[in-house]
N, CA, C and O atoms as a MOPAC input file, in Angstrom:
PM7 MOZYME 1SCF
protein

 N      0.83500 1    -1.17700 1     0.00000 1
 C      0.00000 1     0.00000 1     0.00000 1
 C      0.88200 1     1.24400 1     0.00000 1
 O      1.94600 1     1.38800 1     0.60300 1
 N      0.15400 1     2.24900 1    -0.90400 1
 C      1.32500 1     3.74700 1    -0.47100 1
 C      0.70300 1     4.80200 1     0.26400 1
 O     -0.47700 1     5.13700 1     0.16300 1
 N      1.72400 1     5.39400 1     1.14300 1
 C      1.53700 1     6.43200 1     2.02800 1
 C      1.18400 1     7.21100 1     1.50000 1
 O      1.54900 1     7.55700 1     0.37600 1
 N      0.06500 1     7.88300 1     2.43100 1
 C      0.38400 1     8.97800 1     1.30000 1
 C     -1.70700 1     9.75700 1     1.92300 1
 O     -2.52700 1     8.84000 1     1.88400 1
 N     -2.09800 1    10.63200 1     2.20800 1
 C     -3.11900 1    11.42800 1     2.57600 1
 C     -4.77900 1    10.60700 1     1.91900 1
 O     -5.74600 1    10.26400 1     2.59900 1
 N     -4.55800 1    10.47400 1     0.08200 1
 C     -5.49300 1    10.35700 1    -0.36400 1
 C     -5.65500 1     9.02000 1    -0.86400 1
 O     -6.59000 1     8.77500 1    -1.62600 1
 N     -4.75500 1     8.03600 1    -0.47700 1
 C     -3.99900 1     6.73400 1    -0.75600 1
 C     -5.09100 1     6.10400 1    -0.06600 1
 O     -5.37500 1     6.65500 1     0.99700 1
 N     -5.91700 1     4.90700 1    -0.43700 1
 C     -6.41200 1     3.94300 1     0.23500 1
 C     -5.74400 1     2.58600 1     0.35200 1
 O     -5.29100 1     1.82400 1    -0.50100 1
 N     -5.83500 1     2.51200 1     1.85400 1
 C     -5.38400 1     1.61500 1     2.63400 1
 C     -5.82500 1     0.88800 1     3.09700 1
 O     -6.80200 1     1.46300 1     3.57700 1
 N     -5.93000 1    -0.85800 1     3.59900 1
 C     -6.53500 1    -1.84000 1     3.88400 1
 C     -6.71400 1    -2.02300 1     5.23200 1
 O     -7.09700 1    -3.06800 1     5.75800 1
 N     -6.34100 1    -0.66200 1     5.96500 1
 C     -6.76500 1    -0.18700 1     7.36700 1
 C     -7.33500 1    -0.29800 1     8.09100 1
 O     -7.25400 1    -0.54400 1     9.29400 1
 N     -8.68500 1     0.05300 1     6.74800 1
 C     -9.68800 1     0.53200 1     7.61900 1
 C    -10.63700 1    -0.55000 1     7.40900 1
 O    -11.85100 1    -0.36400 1     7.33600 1
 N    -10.02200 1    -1.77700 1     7.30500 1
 C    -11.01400 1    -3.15100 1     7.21600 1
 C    -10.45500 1    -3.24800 1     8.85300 1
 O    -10.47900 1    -4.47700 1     8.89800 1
 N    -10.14900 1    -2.99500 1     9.72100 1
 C    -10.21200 1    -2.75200 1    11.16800 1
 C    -11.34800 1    -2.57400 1    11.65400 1
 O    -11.96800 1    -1.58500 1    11.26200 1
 N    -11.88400 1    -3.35200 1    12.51900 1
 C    -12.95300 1    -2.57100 1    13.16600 1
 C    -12.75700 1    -1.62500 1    13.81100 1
 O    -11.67100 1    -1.61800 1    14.38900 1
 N    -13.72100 1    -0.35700 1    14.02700 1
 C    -13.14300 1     1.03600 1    14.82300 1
 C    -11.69000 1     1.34200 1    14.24900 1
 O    -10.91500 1     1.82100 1    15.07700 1
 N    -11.20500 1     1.14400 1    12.97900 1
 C    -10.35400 1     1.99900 1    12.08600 1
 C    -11.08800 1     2.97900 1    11.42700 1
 O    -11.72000 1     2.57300 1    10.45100 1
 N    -11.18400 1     4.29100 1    11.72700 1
 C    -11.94400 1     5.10400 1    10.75500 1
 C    -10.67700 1     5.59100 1     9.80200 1
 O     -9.55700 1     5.08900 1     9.70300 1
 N    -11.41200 1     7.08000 1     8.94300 1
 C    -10.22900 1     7.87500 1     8.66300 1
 C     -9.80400 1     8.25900 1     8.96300 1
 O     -9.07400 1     8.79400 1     8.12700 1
 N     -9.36400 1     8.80700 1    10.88700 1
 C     -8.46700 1     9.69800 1    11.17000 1
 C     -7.52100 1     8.69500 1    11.91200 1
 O     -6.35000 1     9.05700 1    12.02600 1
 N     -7.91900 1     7.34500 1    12.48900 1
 C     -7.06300 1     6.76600 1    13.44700 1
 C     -6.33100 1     5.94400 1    11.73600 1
 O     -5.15500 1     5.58700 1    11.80500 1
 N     -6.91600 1     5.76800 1    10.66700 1
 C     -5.79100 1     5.17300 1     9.57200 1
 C     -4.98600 1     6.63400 1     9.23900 1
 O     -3.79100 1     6.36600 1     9.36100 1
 N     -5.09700 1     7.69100 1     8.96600 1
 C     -4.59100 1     8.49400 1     9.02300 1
 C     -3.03400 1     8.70200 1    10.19400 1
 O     -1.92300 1     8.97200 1     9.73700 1
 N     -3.32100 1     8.49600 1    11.75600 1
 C     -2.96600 1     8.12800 1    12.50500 1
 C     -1.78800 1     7.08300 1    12.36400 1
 O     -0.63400 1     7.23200 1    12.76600 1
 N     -2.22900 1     6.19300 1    11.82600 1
 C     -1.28300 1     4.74100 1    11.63900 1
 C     -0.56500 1     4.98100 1    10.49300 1
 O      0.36200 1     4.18900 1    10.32300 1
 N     -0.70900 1     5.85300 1     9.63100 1
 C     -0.15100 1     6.20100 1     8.54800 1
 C      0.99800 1     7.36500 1     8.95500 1
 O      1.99100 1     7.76800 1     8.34900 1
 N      0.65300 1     7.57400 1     9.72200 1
 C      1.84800 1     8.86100 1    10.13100 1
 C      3.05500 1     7.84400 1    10.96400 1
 O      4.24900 1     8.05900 1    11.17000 1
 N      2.50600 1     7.10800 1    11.19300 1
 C      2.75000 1     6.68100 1    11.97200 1
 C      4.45300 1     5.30300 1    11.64000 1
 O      5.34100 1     4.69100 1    12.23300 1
 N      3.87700 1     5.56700 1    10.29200 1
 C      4.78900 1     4.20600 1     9.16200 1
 C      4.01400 1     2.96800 1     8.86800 1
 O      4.68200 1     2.14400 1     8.24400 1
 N      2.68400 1     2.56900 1     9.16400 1
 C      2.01900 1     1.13100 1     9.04200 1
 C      1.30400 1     1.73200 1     7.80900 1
 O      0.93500 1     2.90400 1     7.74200 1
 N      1.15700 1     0.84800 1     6.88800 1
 C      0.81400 1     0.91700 1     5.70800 1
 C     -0.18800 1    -0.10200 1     5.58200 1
 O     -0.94900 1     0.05900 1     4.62800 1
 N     -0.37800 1    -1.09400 1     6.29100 1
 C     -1.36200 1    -1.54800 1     5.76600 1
 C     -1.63400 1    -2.71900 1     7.01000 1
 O     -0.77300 1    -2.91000 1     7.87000 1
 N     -2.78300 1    -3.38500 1     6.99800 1
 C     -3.04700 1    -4.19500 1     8.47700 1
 C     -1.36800 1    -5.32000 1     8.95500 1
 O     -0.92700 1    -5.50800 1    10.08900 1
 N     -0.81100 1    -5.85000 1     7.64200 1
 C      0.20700 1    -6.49500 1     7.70700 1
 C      1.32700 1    -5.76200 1     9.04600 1
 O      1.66200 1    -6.17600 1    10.15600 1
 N      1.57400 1    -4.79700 1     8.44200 1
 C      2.49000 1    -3.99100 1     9.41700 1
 C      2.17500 1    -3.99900 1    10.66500 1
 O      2.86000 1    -3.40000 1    11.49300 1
 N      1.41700 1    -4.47400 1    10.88600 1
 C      0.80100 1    -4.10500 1    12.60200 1
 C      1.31200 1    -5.78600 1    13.16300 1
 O      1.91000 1    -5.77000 1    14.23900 1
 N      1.16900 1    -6.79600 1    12.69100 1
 C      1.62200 1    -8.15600 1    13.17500 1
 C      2.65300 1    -8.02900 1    14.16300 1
 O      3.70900 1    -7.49800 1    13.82000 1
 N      2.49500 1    -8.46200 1    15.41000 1
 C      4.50100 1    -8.22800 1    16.19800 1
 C      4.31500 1    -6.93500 1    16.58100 1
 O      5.43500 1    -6.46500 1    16.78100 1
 N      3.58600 1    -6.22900 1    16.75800 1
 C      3.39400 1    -4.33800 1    16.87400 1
 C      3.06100 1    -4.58200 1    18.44300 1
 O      2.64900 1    -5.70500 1    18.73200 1
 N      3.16400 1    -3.88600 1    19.19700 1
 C      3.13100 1    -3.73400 1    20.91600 1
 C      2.20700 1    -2.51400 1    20.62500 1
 O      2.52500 1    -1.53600 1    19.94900 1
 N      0.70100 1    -2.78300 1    21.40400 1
 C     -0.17800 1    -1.41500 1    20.91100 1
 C      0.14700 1    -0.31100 1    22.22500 1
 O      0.17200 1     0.91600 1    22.14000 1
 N      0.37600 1    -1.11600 1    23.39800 1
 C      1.00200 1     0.22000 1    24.12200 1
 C      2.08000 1     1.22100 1    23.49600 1
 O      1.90500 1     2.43500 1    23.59500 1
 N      3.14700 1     0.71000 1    22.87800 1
 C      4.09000 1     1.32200 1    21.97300 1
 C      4.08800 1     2.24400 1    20.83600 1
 O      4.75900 1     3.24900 1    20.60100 1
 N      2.92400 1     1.48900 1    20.02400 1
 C      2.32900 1     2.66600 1    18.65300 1
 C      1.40400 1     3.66200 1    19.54800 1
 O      1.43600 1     4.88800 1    19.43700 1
 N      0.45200 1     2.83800 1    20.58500 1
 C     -0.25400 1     4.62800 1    21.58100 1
 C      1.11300 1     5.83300 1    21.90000 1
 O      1.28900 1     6.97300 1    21.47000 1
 N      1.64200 1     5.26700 1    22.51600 1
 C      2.84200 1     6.24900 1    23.26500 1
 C      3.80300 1     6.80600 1    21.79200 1
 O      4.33600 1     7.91200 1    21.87500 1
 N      3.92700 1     6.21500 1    20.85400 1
 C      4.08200 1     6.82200 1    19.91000 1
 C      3.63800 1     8.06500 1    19.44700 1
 O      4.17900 1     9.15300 1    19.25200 1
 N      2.45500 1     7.59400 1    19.31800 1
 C      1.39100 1     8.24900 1    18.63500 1
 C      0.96800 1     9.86100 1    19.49000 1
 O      0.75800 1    10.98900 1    19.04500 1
 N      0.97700 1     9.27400 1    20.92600 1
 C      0.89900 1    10.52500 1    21.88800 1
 C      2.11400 1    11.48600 1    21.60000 1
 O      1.77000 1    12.66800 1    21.59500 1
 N      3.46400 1    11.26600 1    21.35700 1
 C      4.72300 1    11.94600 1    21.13600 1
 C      4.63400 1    12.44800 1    19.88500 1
 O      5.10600 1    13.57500 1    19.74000 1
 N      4.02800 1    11.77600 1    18.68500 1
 C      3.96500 1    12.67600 1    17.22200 1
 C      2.94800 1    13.59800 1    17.51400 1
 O      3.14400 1    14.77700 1    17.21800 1
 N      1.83800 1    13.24500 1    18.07400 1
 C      0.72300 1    14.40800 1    18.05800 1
 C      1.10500 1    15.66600 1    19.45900 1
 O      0.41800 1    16.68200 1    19.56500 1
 N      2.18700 1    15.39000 1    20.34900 1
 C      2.76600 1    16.25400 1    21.43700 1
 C      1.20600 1    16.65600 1    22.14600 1
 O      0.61000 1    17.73300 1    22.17400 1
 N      0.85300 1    15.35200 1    22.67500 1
 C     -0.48200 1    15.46800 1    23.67500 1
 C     -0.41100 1    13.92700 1    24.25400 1
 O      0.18000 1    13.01000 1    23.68500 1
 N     -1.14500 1    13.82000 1    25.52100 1
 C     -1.72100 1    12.93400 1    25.87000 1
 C     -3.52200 1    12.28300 1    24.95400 1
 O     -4.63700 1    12.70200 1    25.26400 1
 N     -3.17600 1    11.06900 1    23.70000 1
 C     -4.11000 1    11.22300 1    23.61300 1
 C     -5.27000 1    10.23400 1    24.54000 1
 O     -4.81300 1     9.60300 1    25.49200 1
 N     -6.66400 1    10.13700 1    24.24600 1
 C     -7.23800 1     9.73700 1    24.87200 1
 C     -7.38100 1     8.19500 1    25.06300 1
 O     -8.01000 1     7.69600 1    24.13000 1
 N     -7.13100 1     7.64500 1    25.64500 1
 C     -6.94700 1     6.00800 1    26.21900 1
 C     -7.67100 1     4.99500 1    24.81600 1
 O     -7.11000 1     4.09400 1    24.19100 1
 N     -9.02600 1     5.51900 1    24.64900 1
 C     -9.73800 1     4.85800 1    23.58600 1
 C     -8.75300 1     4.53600 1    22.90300 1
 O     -8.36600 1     3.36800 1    22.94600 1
 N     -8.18600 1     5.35700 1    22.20900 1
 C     -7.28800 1     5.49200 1    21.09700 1
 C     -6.39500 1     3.84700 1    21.42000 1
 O     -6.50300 1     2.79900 1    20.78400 1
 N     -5.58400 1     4.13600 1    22.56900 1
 C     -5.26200 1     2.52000 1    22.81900 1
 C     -5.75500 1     1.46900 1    22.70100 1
 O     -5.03800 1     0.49600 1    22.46600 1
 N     -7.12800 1     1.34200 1    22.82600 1
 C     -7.95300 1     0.09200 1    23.10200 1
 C     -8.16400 1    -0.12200 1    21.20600 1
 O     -8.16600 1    -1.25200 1    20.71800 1
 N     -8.31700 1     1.05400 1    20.39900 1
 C     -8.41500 1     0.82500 1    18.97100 1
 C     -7.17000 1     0.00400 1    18.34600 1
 O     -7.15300 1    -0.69900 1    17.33500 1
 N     -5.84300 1     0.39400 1    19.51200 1
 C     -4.45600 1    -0.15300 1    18.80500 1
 C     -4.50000 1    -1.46300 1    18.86500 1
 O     -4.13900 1    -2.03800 1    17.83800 1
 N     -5.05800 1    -2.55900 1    20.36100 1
 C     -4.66700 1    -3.31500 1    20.75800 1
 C     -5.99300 1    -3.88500 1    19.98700 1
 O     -5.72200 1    -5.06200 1    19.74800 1
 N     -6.67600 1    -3.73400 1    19.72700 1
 C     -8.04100 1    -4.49700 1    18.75900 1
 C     -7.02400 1    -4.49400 1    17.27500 1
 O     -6.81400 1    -5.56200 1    16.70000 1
 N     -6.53800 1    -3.40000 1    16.83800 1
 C     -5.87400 1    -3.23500 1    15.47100 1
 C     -5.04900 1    -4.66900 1    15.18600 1
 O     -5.11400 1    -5.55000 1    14.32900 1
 N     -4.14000 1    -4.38100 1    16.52300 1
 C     -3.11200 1    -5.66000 1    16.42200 1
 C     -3.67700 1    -6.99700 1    16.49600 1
 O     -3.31000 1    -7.82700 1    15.66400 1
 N     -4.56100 1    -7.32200 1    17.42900 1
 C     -5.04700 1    -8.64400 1    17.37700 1
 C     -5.78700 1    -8.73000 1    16.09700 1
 O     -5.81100 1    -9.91100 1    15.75200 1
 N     -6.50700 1    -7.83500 1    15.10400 1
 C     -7.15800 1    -8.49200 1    14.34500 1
 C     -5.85100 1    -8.69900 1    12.89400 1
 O     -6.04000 1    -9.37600 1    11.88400 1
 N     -4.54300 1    -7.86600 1    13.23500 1
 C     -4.07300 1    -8.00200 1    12.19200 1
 C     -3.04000 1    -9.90700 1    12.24700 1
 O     -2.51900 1   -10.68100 1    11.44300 1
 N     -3.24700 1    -9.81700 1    13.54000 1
 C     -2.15200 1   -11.51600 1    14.05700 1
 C     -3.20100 1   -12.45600 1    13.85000 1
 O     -2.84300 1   -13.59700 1    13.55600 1
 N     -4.40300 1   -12.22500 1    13.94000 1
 C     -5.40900 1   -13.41000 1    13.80200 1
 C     -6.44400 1   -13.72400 1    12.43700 1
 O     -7.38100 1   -13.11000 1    11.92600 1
 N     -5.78400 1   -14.93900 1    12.16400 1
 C     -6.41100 1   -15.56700 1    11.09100 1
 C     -8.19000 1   -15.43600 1    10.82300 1
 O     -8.81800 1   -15.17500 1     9.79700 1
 N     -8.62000 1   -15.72300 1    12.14800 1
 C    -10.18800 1   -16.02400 1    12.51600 1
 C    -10.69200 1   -14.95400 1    13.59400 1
 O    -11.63500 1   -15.42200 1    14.23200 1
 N    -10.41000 1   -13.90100 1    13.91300 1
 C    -10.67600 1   -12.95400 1    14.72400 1
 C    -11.97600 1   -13.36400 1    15.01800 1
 O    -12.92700 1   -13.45700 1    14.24300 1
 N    -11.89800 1   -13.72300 1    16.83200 1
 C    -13.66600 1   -13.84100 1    17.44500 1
 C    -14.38400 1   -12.77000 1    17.37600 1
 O    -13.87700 1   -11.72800 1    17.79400 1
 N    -15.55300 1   -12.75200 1    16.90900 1
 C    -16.24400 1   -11.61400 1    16.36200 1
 C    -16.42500 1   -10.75700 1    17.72400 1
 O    -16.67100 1    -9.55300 1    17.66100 1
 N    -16.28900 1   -11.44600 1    18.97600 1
 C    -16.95300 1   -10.45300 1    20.38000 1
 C    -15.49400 1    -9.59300 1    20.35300 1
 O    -15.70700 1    -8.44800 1    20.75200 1
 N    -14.32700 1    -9.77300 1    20.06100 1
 C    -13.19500 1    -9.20300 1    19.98300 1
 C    -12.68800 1    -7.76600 1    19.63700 1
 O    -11.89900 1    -6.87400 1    19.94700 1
 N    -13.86400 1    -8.22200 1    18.62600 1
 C    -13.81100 1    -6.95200 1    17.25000 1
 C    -14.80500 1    -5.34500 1    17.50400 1
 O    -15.41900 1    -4.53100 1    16.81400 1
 N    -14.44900 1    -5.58600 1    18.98300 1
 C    -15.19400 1    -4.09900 1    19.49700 1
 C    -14.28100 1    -3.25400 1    20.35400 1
 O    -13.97200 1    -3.68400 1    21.46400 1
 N    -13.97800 1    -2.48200 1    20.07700 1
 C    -13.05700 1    -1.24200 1    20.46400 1
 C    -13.14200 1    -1.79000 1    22.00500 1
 O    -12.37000 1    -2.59100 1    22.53300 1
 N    -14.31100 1    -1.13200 1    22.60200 1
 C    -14.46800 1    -1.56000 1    24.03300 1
 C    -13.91700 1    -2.59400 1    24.78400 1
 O    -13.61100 1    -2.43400 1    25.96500 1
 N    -13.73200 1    -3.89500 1    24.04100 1
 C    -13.87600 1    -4.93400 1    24.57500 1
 C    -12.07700 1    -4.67200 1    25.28700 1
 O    -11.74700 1    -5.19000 1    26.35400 1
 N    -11.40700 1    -4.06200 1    24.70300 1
 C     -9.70000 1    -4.17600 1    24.96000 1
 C     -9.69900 1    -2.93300 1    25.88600 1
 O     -8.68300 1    -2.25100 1    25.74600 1
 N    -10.61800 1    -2.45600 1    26.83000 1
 C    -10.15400 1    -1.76700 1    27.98000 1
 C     -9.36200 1    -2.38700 1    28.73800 1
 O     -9.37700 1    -3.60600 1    28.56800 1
 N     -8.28200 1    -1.78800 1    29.95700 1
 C     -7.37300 1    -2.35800 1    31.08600 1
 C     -8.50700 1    -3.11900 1    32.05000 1
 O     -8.15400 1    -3.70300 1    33.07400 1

């Protein structure tokens, strides 16, 4: 996939990937769900908080750690595939 603002990306077959958190992951260097495999979602959050120079809001984490599991899993359990479900 290419970087790039107006570039579509296979992102946002994520659940709770919209356009600003693929936007997000795109700034970010992940190009496409592949890139996320092996990804630590605490790591791309705290990232992500340091490119944008804010604390962002926790959700945002729980979208990373759903991102990553659906990009490592073959058969993603559908109860999985809800933002919510990956609170602490």
């Amino acid at each position: 996939m290419t970087k790039g603002n107006d570039k579509k990306t296979d992102l946002r077959t994520i659940p709770g990937v919209g356009k600003a958190t693929e936007q997000d992951l795109l700034a970010l260097g992940y190009t496409c769900v592949e890139d996320l495999r092996g990804e630590d979602a605490e790591e791309i959050y705290t990232r992500d908080c340091i490119l944008q120079n804010e604390k962002i809001d926790r959700c945002q984490l729980y979208v990373y750690r759903l991102a990553v599991y659906y990009a490592e899993t073959e058969n993603p359990d559908p109860d999985k595939l809800q933002w919510w479900k990956w609170k602490d």
